[in-house]
NUFI-54712 format. One line per field, with one value per residue (C-alpha): residue number from 1; y negated, x, z. Coordinates in steps of 0.02 Angstrom, whole numbers. Last residue first. Example, Ala and Ser with C-alpha at 12.3 -4.5 7.8 and 13.67 -1.06 7.14 Angstrom:
2
n (2;1)
north (53;225)
east (684;615)
up (357;390)
% end
This chain:
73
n (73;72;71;70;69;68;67;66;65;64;63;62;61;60;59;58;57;56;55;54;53;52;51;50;49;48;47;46;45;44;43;42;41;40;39;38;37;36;35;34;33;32;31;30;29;28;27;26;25;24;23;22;21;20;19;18;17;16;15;14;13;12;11;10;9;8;7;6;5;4;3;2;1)
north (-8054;-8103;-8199;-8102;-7959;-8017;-8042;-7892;-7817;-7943;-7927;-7716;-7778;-7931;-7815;-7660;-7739;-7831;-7676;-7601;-7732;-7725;-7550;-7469;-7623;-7705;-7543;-7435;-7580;-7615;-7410;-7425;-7530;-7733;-7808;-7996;-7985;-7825;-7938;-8082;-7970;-7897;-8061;-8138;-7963;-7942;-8135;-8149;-8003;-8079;-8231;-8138;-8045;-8227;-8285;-8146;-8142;-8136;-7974;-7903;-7921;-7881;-7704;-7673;-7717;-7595;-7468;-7519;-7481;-7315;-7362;-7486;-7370)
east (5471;5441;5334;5169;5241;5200;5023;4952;5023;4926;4751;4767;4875;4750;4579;4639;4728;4568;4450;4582;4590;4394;4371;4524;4562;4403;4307;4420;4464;4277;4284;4428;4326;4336;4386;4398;4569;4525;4398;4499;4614;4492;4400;4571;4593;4420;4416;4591;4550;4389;4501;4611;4480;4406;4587;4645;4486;4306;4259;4451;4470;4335;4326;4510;4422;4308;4416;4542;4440;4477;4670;4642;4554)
up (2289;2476;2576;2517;2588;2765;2747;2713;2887;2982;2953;3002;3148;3205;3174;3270;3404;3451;3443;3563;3680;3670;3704;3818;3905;3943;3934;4004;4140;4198;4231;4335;4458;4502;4334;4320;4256;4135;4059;4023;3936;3839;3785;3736;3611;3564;3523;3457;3343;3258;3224;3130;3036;2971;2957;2820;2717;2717;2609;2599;2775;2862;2749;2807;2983;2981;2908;3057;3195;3220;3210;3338;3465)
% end
C-alpha cells in the first residue's frame, strides 16, 4: 500500500512541501494504529492496518527520503 501511494504523495510533496505530506502521514499512520486498537473483527484490522497504516507509510517515507541529502554536500 505505501508504494501505491507514493505518486500521490510525490505530487503532495512537491505542491505543498515536506511538512504538509508529513503531517498527512502522521494522521494515516496515528489514525491506523488507533484503529487497529479499537478493532473487534479482522476485517477492522485490514482496513486499519492494511489501508490507513499503509497510506501513512506511504506519505512519511516518500516525504522523508528528500530530506536527507539535503544535509550533505
Amino acid at each position: 500500500m505505501a508504494l501505491i501511494v507514493s505518486p500521490v504523495a510525490t505530487i503532495c510533496c512537491r505542491k505543498y512541501g515536506t511538512q504538509a505530506a508529513l503531517s498527512v502521514g502522521i494522521v494515516f499512520e496515528t489514525a491506523g494504529l488507533l484503529g487497529a486498537s479499537w478493532s473487534t473483527k479482522i476485517w477492522q484490522l485490514f482496513l486499519s492496518q492494511g489501508l490507513a497504516f499503509g497510506f501513512g507509510m506511504g506519505f512519511m517515507f516518500v516525504s522523508s527520503v528528500g530530506v536527507v541529502p539535503q544535509w550533505y554536500v
